[in-house]
C-alpha positions as a printed Julia matrix, in Angstrom:
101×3 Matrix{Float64}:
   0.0    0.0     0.0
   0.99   3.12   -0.93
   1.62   6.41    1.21
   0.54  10.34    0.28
   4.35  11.56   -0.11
   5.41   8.71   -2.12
   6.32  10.52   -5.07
   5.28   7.43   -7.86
   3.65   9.49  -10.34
   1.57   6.4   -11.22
   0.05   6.53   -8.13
  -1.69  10.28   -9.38
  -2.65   8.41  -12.21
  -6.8    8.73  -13.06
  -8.42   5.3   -12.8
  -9.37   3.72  -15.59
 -13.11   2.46  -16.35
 -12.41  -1.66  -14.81
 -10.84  -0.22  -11.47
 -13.42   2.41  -10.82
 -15.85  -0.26  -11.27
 -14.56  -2.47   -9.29
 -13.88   0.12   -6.2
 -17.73   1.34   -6.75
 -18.67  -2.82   -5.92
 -16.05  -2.55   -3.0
 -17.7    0.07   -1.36
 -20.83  -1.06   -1.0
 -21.79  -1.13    2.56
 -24.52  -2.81    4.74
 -25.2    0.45    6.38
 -27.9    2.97    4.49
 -25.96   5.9     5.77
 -22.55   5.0     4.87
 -23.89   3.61    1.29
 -25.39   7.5     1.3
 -22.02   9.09    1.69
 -20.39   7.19   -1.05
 -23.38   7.35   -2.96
 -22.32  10.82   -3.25
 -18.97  10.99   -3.08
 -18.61   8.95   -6.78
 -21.54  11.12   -8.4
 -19.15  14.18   -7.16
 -15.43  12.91   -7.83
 -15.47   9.64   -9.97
 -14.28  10.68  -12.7
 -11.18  12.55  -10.95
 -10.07   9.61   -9.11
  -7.04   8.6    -8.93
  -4.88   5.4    -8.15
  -3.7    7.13   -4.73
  -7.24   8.08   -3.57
  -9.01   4.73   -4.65
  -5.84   3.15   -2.02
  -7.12   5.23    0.65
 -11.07   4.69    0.02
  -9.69   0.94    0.18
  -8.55   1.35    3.64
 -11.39   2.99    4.79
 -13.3    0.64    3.16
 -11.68  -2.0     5.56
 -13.2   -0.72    8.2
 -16.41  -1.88    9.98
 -19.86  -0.12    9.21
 -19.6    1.64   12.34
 -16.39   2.52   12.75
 -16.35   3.92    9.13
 -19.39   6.02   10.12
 -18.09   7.37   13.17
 -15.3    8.92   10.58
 -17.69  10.17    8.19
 -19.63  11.39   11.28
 -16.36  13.44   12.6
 -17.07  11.2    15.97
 -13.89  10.12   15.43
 -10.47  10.99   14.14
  -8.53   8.2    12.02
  -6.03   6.69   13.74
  -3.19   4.17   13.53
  -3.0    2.88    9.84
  -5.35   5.52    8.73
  -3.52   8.64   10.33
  -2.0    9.53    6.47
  -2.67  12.2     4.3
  -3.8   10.05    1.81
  -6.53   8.55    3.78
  -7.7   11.95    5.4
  -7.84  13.86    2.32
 -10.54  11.27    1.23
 -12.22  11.12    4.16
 -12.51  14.84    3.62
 -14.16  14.17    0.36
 -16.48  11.88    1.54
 -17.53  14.03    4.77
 -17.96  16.99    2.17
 -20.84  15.52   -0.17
 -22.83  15.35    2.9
 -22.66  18.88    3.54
 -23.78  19.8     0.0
 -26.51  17.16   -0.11
C-alpha cells in the first residue's frame, strides 16, 4: 500500500473504467448511511479519481460499518493505519458531499 508523499507518479494516475468499477462494488456497505455518503462521493469525484485516492477509500473501506461512520460522522479521528494524508484527504471528500446534499 501506498503512502501520500510517495512521489510514484503512477500513483496520481486517473483510474481507468475496470478499477473504478470495481472500487464502486467494493464500497458497498450494509449500512444505508454510509452507502449515502459514497453514494455521493462517486456522483461528485469519480471521474477525478485517482490510483492514490481509490488506495485510501480501500482502507477505509476496511473498516467496519460503524467505525467507518463514526469517521464520516467526525465522531472520530482516524487513527493508527489511517492517520496519512492520503486517507484523510478522502475522508474529507467523503464528509464533504454530505454537507452539499
Amino acid at each position: 500500500m501506498s503512502t501520500a508523499t510517495d512521489p510514484d507518479p503512477a500513483l496520481d494516475a486517473l483510474l481507468d473504467e475496470r478499477a473504478l468499477s470495481k472500487l464502486r462494488w467494493r464500497c458497498r456497505r450494509g449500512l444505508l448511511e454510509n452507502d449515502l455518503f459514497i453514494e455521493r462521493f462517486f456522483a461528485r469525484h469519480e471521474s477525478g479519481l485517482t490510483v492514490r485516492q481509490a488506495d485510501a477509500l480501500g482502507l477505509l473501506m476496511d473498516l467496519s460499518d460503524n467505525d467507518l461512520l463514526d469517521l464520516l460522522l467526525g465522531r472520530k479521528a482516524p487513527r493508527d493505519d489511517l492517520a496519512r494524508d492520503d486517507v484523510t484527504r478522502v475522508l474529507g471528500m467523503l464528509r464533504a458531499t454530505r454537507q452539499s446534499a
